[in-house]
N, C-alpha and C positions, 0 to 999 in steps of 0.2 A: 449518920449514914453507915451500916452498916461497910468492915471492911473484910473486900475481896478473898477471900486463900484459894487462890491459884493451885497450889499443893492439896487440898482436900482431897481423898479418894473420890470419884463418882462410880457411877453402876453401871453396866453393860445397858440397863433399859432408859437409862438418862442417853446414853450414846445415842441410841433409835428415837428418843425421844428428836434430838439436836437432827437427827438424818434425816426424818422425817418433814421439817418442814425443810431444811436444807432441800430435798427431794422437792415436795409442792412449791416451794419459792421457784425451784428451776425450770418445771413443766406447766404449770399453769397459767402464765403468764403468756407465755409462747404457742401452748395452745392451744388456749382460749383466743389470741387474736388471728391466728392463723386457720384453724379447726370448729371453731366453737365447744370443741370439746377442754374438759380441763382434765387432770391428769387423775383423777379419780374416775371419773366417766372412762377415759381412754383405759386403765384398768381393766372396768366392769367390761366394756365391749371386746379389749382382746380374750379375755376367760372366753369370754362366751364366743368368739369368732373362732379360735383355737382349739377350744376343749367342749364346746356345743355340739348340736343341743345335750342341756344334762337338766336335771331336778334344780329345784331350787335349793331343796336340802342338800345339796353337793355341795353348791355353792357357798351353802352358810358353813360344810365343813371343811371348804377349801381355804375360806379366808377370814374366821370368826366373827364376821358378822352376825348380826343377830337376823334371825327368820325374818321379824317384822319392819328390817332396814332393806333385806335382800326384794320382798314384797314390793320396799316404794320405788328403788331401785329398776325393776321389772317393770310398775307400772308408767314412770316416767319415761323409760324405752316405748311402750307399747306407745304412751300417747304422743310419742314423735314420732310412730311409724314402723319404730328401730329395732322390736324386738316382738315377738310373738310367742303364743306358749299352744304343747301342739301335745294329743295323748300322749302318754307312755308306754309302748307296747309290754315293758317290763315290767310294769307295773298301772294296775287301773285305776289305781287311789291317786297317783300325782301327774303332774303335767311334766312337760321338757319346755324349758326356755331357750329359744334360738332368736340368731341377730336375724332380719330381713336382709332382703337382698338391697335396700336402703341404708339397714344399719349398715351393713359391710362395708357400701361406698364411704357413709363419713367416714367409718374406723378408719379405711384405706386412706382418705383424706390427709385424717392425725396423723397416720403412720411416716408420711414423709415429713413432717415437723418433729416427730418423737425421733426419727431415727437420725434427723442430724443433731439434735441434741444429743442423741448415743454417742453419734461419733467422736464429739464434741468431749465428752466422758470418757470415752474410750482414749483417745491421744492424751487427755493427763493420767490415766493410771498408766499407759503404757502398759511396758510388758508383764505388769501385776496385776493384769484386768482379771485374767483365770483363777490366781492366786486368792484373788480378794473374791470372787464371785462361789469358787469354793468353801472360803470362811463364810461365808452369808449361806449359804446353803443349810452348813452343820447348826448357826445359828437359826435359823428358819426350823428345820428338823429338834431342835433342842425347844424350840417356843412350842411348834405342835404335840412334843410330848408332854410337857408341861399342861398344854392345854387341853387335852384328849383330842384334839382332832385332827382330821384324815392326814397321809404323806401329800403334797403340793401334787401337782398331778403333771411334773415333768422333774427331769432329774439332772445334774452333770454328773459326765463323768470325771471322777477323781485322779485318778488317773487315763490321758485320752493317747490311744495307740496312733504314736507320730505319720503311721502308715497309712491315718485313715486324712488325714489334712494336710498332702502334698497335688500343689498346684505347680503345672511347670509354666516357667515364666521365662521370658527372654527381651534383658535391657539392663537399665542399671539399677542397680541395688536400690530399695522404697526403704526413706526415712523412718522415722518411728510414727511420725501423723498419717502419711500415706497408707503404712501398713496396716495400723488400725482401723482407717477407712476399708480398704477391701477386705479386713475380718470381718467389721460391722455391715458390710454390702455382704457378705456369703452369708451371715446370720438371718439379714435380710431376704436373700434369695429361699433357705432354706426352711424361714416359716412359709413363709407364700405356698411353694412345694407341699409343707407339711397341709397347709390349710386347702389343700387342691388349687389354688389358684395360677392362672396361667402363667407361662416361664414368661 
């Protein structure tokens, strides 16, 4: 039997490799029993709840998928109901892939199963949640040059001007869990907003 070295260097894409399922072990589980969705599905439907309708070809250059993955992808939505493909005024050669107003309710579904799992993530990195979401970022942007394709189609800011994320509050001081909760509830609140949906 081969022995262990613990000391060997590894690679940055061994690291994503290990995050990876770490990640699908965490949400798939939860919900699929909860949602029916698993955390690949919940993916595909927030792109497209969020950043819909777009091309399919966006799609493949937002998240390297292959054309002919993004294809069964679509058609697996459409024959649950969940997704529809509608002209393109911008173009008359392809279609636009948007969620129905069915898809939207499971996504909304998942959504509250995903978001206490956020939370949940959120209270262990604690106050390094930015710090680290930052680092993922420039690594995301580093993989898409590498790769030739598109910038992600949402951005943080690197630096966030303190005057724009002051809540006044009145009682006693929130723990480091609590606090984290009401970030990941204004995150919460603040895609819905983005996505039109009611306060």
């Amino acid at each position: 039997m081969p022995t262990p070295r613990p000391d060997a260097p590894m690679s940055v894409l061994f690291d994503l490799w290990l995050i990876n399922h770490l990640l699908s072990n965490a949400l798939d589980g939860v919900l699929t029993e909860h949602s029916g969705l698993n955390g690949e599905e919940f993916g595909f439907y927030s792109l497209l709840r969020r950043f819909g309708p777009v091309p399919s070809g966006q799609i493949s250059r937002w998240t390297a998928m292959r054309p002919t993955t993004v294809s069964t992808w679509v058609r697996r939505l459409q024959q649950r109901g969940h997704a529809e493909q509608q002209p393109n005024p911008a173009d008359g050669r392809s279609r636009l892939v948007a969620l129905t107003a069915v898809g939207e309710q499971a996504h909304a579904l998942a959504a509250e199963t995903f978001l206490a799992a956020t939370r949940t993530l959120s209270a262990a990195l604690g106050s390094e949640e930015q710090r680290q979401r930052i680092s993922l970022q420039r690594l995301d942007a580093a993989l898409r040059e590498v790769g030739g394709l598109d910038p992600r189609p949402y951005d943080l800011s690197e630096h966030p001007d303190p005057a724009d994320n002051q809540l006044t509050y009145v009682g006693r001081p929130l723990d480091p869990t609590e606090e984290q909760t009401v970030r990941a509830y204004i995150d919460f609140v603040r895609s819905r907003t983005a996505q039109g949906a009611p306060r």
